[in-house]
PDB file of N, CA, C and O in Angstrom, chain B, residues numbered from 101:
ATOM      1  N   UNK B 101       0.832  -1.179   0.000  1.00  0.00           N
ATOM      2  CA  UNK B 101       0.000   0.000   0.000  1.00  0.00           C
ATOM      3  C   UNK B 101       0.872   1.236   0.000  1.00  0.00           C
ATOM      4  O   UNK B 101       2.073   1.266   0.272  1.00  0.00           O
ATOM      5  N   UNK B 102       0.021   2.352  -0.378  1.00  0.00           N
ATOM      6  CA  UNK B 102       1.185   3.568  -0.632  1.00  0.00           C
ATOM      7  C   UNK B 102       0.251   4.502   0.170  1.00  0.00           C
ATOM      8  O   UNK B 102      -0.939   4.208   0.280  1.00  0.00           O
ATOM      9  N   UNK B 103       0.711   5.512   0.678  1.00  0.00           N
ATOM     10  CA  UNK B 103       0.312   6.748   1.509  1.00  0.00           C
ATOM     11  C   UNK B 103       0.540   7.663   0.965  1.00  0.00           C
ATOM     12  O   UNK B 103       1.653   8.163   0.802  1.00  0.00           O
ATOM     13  N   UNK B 104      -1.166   8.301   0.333  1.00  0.00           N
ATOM     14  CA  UNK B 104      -0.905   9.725  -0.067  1.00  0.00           C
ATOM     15  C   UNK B 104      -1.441  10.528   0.669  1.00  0.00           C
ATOM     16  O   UNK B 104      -2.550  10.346   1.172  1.00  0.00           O
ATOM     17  N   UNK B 105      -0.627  11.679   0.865  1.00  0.00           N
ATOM     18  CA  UNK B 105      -0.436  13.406   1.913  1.00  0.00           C
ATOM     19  C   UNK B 105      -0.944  14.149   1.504  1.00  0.00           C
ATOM     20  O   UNK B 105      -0.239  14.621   0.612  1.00  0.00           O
ATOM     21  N   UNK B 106      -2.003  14.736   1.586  1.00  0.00           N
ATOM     22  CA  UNK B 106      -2.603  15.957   1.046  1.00  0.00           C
ATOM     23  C   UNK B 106      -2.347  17.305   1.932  1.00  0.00           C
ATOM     24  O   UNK B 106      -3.046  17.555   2.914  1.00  0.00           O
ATOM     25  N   UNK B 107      -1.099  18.299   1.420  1.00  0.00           N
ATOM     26  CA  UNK B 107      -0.966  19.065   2.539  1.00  0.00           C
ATOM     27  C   UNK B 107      -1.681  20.731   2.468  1.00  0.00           C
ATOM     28  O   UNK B 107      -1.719  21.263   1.359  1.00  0.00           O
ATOM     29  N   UNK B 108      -2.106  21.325   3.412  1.00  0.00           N
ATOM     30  CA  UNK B 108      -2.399  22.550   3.113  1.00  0.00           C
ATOM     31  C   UNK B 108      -3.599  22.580   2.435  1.00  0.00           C
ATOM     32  O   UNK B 108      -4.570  21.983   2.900  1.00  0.00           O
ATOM     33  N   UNK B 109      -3.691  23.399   1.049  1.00  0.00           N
ATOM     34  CA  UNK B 109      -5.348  23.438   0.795  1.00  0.00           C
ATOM     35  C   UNK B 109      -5.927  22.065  -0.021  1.00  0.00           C
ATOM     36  O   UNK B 109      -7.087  21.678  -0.162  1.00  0.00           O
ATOM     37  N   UNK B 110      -4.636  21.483  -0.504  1.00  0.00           N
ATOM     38  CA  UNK B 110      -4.916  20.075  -0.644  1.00  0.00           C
ATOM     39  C   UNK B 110      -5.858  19.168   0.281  1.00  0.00           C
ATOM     40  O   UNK B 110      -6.778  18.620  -0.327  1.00  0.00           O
ATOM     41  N   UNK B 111      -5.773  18.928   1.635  1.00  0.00           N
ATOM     42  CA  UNK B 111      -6.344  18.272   2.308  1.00  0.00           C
ATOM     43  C   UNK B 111      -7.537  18.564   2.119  1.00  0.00           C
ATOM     44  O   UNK B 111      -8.285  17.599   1.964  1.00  0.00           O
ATOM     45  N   UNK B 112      -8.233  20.127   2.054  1.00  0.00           N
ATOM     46  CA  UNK B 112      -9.516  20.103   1.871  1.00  0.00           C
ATOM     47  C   UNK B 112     -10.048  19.561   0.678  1.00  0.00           C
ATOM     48  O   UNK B 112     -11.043  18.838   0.730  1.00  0.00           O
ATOM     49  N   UNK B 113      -9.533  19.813  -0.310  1.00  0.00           N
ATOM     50  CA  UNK B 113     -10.160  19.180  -1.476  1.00  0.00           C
ATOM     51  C   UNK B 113     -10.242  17.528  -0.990  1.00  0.00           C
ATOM     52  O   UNK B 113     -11.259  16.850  -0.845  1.00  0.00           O
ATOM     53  N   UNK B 114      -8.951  17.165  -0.812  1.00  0.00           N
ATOM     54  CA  UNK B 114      -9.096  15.743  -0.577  1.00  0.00           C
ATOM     55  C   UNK B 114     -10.118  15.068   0.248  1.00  0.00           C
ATOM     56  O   UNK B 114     -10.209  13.844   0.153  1.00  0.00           O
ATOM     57  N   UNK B 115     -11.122  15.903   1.274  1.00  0.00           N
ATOM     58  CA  UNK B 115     -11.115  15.563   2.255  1.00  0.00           C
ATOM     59  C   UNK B 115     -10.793  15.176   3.742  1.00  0.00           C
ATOM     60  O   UNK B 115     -11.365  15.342   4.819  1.00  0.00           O
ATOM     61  N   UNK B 116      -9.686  14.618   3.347  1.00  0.00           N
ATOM     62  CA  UNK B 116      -8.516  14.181   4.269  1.00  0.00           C
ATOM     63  C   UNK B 116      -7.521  14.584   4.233  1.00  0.00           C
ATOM     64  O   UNK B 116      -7.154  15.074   3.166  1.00  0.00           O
ATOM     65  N   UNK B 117      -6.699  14.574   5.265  1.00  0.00           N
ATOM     66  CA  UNK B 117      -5.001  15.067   4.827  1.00  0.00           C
ATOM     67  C   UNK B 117      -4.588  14.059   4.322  1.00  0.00           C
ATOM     68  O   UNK B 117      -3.745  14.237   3.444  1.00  0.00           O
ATOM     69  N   UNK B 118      -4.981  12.622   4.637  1.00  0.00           N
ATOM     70  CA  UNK B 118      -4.428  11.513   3.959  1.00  0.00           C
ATOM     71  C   UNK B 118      -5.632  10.536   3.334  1.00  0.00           C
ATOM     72  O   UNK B 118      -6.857  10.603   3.444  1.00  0.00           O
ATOM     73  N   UNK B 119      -4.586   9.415   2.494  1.00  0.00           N
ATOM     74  CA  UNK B 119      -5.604   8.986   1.904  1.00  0.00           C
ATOM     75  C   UNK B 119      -4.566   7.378   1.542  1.00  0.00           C
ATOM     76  O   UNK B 119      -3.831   7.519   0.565  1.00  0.00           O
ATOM     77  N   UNK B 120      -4.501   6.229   2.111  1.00  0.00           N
ATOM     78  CA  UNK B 120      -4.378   4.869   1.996  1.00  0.00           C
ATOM     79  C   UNK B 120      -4.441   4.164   0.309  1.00  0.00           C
ATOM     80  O   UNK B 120      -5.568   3.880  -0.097  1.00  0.00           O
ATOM     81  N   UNK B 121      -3.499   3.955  -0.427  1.00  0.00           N
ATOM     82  CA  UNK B 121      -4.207   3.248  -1.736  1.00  0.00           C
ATOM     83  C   UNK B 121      -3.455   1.968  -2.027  1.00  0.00           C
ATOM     84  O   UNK B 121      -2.269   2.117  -2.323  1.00  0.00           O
ATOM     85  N   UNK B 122      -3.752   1.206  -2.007  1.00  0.00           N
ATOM     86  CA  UNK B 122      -3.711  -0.637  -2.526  1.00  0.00           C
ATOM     87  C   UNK B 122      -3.336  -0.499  -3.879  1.00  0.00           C
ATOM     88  O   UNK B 122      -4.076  -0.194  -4.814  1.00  0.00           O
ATOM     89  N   UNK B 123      -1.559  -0.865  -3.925  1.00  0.00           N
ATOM     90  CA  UNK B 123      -1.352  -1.101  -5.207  1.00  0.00           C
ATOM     91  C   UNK B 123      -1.106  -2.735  -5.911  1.00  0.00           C
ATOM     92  O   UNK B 123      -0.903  -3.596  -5.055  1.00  0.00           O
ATOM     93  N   UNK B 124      -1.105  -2.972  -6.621  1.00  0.00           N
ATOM     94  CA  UNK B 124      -0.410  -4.034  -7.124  1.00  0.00           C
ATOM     95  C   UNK B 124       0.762  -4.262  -7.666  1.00  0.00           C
ATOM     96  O   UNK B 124       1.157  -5.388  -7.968  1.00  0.00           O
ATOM     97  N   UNK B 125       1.382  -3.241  -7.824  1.00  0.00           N
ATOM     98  CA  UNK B 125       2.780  -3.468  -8.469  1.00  0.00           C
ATOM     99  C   UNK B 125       3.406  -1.734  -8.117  1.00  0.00           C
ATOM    100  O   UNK B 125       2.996  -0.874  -7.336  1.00  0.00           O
ATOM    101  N   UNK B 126       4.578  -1.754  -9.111  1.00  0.00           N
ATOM    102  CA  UNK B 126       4.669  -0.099  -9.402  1.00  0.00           C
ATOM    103  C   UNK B 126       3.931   0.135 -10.022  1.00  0.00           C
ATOM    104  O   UNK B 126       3.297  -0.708 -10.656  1.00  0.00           O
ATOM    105  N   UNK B 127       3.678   1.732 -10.087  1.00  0.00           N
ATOM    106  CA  UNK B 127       2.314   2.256 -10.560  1.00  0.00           C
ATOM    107  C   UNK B 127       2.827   3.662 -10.930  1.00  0.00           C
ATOM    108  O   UNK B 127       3.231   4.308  -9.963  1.00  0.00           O
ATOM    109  N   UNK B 128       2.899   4.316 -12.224  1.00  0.00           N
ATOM    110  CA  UNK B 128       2.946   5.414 -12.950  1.00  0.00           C
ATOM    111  C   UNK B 128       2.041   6.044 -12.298  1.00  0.00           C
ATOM    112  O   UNK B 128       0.985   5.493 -11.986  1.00  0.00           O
ATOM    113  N   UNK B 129       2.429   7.784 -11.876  1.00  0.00           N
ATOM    114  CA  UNK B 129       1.619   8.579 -11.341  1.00  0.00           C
ATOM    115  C   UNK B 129       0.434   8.973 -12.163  1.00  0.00           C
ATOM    116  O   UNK B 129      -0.410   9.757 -11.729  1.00  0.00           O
ATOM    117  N   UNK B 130       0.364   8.384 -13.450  1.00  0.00           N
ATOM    118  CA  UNK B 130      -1.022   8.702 -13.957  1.00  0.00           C
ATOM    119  C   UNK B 130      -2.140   7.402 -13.389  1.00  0.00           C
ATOM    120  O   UNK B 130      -3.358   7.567 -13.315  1.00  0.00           O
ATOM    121  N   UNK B 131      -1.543   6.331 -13.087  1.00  0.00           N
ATOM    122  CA  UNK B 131      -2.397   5.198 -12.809  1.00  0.00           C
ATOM    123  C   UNK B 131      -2.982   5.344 -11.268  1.00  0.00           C
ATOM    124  O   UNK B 131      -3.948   4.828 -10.706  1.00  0.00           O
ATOM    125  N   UNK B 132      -2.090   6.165 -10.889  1.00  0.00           N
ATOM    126  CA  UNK B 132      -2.651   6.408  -9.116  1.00  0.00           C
ATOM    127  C   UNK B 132      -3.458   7.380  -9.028  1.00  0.00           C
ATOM    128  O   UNK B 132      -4.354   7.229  -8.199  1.00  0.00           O
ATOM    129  N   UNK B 133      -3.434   9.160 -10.106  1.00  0.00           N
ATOM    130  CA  UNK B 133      -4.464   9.904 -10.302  1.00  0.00           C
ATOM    131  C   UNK B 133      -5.743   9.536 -10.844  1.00  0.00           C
ATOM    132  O   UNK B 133      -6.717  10.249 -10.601  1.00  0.00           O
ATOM    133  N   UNK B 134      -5.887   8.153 -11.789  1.00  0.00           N
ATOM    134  CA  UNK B 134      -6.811   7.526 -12.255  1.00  0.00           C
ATOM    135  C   UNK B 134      -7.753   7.080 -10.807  1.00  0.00           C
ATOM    136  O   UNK B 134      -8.958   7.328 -10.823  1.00  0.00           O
ATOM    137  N   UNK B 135      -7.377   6.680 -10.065  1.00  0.00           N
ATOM    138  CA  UNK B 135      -7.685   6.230  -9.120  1.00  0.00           C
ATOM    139  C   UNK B 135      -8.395   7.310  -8.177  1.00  0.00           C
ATOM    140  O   UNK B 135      -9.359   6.834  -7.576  1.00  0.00           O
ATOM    141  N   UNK B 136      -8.159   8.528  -7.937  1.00  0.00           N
ATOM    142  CA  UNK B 136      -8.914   9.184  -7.416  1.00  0.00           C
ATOM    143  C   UNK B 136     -10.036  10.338  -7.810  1.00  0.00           C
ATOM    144  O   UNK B 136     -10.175  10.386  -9.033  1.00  0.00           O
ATOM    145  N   UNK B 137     -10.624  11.001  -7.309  1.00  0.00           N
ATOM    146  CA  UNK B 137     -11.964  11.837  -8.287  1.00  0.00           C
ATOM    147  C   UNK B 137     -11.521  12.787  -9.280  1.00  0.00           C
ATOM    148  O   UNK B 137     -10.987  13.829  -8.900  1.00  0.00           O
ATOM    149  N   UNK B 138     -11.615  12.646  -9.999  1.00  0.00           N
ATOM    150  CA  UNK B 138     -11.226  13.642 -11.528  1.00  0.00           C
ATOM    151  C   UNK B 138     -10.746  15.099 -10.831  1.00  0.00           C
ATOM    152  O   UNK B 138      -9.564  15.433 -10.917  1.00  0.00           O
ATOM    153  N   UNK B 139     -11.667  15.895 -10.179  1.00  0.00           N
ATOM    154  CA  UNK B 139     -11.436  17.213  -9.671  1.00  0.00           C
ATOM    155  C   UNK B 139      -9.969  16.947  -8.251  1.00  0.00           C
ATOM    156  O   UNK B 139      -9.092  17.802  -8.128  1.00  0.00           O
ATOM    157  N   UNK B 140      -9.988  15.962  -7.563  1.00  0.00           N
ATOM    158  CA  UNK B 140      -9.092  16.019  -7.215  1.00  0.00           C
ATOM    159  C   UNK B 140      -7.955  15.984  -7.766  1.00  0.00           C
ATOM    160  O   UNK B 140      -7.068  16.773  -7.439  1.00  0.00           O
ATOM    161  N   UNK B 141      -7.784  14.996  -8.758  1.00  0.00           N
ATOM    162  CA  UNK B 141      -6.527  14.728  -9.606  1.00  0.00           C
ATOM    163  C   UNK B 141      -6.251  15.811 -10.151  1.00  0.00           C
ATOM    164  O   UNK B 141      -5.061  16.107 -10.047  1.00  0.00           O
ATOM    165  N   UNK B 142      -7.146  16.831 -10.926  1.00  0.00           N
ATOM    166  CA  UNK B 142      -7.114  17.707 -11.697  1.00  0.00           C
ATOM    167  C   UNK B 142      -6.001  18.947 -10.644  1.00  0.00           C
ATOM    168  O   UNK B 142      -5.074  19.470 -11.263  1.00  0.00           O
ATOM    169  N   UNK B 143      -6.183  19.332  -9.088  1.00  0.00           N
ATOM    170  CA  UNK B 143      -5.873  19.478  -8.444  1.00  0.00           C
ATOM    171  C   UNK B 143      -4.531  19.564  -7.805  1.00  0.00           C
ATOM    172  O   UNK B 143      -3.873  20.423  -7.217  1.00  0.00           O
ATOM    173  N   UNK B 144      -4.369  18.061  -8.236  1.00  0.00           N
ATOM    174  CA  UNK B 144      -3.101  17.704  -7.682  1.00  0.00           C
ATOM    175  C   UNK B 144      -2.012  17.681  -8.482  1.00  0.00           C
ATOM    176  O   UNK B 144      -0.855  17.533  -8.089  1.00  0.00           O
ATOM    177  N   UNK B 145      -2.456  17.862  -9.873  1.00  0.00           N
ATOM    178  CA  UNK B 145      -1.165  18.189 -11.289  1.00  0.00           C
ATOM    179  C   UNK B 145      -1.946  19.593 -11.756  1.00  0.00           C
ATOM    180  O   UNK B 145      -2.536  19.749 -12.825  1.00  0.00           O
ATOM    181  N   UNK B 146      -1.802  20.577 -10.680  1.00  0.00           N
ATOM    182  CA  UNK B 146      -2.322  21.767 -11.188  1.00  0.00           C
ATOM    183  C   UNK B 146      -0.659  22.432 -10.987  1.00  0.00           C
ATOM    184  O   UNK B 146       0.259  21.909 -10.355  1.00  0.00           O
ATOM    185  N   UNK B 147      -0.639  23.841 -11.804  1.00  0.00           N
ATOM    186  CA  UNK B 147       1.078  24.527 -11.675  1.00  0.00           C
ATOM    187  C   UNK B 147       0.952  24.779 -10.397  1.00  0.00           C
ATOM    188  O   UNK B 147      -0.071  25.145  -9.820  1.00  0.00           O
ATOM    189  N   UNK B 148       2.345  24.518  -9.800  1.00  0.00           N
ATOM    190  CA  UNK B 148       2.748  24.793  -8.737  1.00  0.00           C
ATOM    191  C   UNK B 148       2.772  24.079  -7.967  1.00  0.00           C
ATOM    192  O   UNK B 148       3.777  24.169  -7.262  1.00  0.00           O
ATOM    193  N   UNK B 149       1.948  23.156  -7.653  1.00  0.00           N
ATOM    194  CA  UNK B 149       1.654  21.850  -7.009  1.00  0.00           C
ATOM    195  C   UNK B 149       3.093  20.907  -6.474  1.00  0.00           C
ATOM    196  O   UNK B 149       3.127  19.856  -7.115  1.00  0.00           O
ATOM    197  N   UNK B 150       3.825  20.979  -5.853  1.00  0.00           N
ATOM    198  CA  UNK B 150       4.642  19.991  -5.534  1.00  0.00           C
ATOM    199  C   UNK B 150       4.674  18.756  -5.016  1.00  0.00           C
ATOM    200  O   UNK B 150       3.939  18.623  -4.038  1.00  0.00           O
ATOM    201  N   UNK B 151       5.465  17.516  -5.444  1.00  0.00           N
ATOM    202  CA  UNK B 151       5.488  16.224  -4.846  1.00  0.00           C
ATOM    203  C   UNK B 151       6.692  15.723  -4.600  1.00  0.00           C
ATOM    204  O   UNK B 151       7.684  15.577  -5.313  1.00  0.00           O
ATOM    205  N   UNK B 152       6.392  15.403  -3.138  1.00  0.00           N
ATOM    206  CA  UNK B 152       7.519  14.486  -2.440  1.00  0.00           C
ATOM    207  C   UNK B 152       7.752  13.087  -2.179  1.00  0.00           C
ATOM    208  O   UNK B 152       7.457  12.554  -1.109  1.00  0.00           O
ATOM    209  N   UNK B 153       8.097  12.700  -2.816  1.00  0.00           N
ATOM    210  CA  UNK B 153       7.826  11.047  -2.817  1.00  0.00           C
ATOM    211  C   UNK B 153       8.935  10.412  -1.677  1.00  0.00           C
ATOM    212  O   UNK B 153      10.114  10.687  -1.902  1.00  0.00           O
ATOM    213  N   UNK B 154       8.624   9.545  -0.413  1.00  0.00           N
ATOM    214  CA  UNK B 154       9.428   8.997   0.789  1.00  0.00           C
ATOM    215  C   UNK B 154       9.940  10.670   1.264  1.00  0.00           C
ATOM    216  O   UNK B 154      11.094  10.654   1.692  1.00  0.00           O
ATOM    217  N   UNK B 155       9.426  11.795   1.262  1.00  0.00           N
ATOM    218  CA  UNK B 155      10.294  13.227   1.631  1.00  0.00           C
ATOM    219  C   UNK B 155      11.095  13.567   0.656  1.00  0.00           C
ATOM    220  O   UNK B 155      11.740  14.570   0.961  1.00  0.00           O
ATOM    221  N   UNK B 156      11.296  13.223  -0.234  1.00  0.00           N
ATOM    222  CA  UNK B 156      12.231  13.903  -1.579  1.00  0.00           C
ATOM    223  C   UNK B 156      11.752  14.473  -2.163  1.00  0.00           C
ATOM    224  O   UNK B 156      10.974  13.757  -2.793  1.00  0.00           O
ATOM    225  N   UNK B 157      11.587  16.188  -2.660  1.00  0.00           N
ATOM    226  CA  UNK B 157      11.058  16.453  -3.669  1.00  0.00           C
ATOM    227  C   UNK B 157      11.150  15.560  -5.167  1.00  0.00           C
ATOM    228  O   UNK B 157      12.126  14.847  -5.399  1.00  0.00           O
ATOM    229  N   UNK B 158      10.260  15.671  -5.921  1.00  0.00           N
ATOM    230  CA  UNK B 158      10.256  14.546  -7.295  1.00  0.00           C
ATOM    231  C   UNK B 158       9.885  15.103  -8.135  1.00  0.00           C
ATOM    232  O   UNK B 158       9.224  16.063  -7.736  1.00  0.00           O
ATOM    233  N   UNK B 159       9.949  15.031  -9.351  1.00  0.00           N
ATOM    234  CA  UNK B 159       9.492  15.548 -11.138  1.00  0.00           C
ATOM    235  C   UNK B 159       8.377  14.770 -11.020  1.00  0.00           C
ATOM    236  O   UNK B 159       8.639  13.717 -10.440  1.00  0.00           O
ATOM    237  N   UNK B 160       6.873  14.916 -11.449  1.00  0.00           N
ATOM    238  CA  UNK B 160       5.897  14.133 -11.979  1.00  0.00           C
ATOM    239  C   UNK B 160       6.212  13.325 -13.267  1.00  0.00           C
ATOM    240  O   UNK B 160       5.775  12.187 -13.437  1.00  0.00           O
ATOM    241  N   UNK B 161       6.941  13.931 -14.103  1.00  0.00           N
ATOM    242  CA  UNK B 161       7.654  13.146 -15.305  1.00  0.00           C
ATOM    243  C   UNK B 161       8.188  11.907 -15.071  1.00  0.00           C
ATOM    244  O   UNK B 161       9.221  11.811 -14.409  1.00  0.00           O
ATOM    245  N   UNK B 162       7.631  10.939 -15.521  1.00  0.00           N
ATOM    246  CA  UNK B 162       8.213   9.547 -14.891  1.00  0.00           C
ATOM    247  C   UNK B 162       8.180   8.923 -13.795  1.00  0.00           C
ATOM    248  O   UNK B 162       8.520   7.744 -13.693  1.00  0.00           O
ATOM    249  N   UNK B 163       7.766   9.638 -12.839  1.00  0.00           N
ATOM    250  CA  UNK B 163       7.264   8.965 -10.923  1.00  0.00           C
ATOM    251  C   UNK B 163       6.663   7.999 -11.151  1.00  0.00           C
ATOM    252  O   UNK B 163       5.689   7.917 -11.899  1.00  0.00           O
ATOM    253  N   UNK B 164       7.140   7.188 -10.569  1.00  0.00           N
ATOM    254  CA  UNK B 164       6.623   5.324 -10.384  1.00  0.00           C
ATOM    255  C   UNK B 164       6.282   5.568  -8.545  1.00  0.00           C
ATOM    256  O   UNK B 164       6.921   6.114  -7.645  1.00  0.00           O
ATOM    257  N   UNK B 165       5.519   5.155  -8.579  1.00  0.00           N
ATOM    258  CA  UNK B 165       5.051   4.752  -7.151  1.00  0.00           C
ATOM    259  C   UNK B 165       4.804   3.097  -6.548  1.00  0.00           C
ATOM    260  O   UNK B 165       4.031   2.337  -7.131  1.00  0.00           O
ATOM    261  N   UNK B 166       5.542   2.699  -5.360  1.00  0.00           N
ATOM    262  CA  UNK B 166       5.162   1.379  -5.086  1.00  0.00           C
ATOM    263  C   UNK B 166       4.928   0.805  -3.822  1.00  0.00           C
ATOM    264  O   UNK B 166       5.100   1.718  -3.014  1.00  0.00           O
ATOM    265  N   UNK B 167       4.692  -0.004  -3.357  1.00  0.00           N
ATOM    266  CA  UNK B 167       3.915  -0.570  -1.994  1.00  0.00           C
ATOM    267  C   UNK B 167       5.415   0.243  -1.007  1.00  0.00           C
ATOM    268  O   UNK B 167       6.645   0.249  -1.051  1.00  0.00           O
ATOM    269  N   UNK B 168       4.711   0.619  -0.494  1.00  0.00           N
ATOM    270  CA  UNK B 168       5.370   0.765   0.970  1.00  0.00           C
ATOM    271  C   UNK B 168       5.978   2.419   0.992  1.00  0.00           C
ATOM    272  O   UNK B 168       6.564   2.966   1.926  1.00  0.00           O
ATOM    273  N   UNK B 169       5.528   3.167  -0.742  1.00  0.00           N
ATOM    274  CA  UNK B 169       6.178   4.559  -0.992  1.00  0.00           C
ATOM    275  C   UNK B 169       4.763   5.762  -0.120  1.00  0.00           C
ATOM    276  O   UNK B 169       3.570   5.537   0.085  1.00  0.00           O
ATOM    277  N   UNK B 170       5.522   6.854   0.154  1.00  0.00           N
ATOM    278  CA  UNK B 170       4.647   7.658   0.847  1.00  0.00           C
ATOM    279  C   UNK B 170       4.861   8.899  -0.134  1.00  0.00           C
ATOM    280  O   UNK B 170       6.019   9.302  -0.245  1.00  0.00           O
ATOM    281  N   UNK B 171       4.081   9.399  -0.695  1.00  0.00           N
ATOM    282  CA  UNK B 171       3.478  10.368  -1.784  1.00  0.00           C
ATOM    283  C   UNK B 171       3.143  11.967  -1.509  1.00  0.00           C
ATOM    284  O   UNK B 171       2.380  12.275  -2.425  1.00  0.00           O
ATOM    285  N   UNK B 172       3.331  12.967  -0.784  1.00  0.00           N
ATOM    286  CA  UNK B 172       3.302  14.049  -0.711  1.00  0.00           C
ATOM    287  C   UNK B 172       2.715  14.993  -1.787  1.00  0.00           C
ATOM    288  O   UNK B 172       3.249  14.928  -2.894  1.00  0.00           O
ATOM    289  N   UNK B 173       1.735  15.825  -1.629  1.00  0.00           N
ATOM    290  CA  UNK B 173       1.045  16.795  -2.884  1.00  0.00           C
ATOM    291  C   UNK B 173       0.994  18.082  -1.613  1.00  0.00           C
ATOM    292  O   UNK B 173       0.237  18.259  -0.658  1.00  0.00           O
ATOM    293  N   UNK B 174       2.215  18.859  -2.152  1.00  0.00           N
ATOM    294  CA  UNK B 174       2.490  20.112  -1.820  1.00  0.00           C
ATOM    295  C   UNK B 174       2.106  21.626  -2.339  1.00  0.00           C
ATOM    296  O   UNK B 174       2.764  22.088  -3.271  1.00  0.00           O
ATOM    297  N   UNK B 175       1.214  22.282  -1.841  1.00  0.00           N
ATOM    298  CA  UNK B 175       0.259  23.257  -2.919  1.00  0.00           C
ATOM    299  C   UNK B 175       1.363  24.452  -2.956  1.00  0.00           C
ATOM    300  O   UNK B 175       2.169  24.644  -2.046  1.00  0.00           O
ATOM    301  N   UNK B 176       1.281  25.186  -4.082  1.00  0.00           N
ATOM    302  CA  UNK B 176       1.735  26.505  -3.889  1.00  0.00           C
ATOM    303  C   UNK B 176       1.953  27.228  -2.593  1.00  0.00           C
ATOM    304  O   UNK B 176       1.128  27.129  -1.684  1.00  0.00           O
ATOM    305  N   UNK B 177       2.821  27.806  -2.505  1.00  0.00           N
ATOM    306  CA  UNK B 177       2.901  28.760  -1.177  1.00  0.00           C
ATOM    307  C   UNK B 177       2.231  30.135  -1.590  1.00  0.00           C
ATOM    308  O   UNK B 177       2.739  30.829  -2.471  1.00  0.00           O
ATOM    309  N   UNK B 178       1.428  30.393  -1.130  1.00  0.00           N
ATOM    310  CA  UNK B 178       0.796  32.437  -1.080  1.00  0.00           C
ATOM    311  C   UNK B 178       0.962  32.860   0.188  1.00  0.00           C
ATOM    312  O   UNK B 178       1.134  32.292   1.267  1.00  0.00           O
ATOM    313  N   UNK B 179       0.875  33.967  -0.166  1.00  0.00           N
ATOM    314  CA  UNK B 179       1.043  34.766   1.224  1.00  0.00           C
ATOM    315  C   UNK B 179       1.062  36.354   0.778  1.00  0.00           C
ATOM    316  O   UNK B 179       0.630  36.795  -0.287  1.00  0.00           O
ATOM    317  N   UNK B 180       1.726  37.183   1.957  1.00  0.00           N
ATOM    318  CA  UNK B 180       2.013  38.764   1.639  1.00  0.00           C
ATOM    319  C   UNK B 180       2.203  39.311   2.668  1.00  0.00           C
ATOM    320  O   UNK B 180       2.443  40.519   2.690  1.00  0.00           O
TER     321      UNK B 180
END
């Protein structure tokens, strides 16, 4: 299973700050956005959006995800 983080205004959309998903193998980050509600996904590969995969920042380009990886969706920073 993999652990995805929804941090900041992420969590609200998500619902949750987190969210549990059952993989079967490695899994291309488009096969794991498939997996959750269109508007969230849409969300979570919006500009600015960052991901940390095990705490590493990561490129969405090519991210494989697999049992036991923990997934981070980091929103823009605003402020003033």
């Amino acid at each position: 299973m993999a652990m995805l983080l929804f941090l900041g205004r992420l969590e609200d959309r998500a619902g949750a700050p987190q969210q549990v998903l059952a993989l079967a193998g490695p899994t291309p980050l488009a096969g794991v956005l498939d997996r959750l509600p269109a508007e969230l996904a849409a969300a979570l590969v919006a500009p600015g959006v960052r991901m940390a995969r095990n705490g590493t920042l990561v490129s969405p380009q090519g991210l494989v995800i697999d049992d036991g990886d923990e997934l981070a969706f980091l929103p823009p920073v605003s402020g003033g």
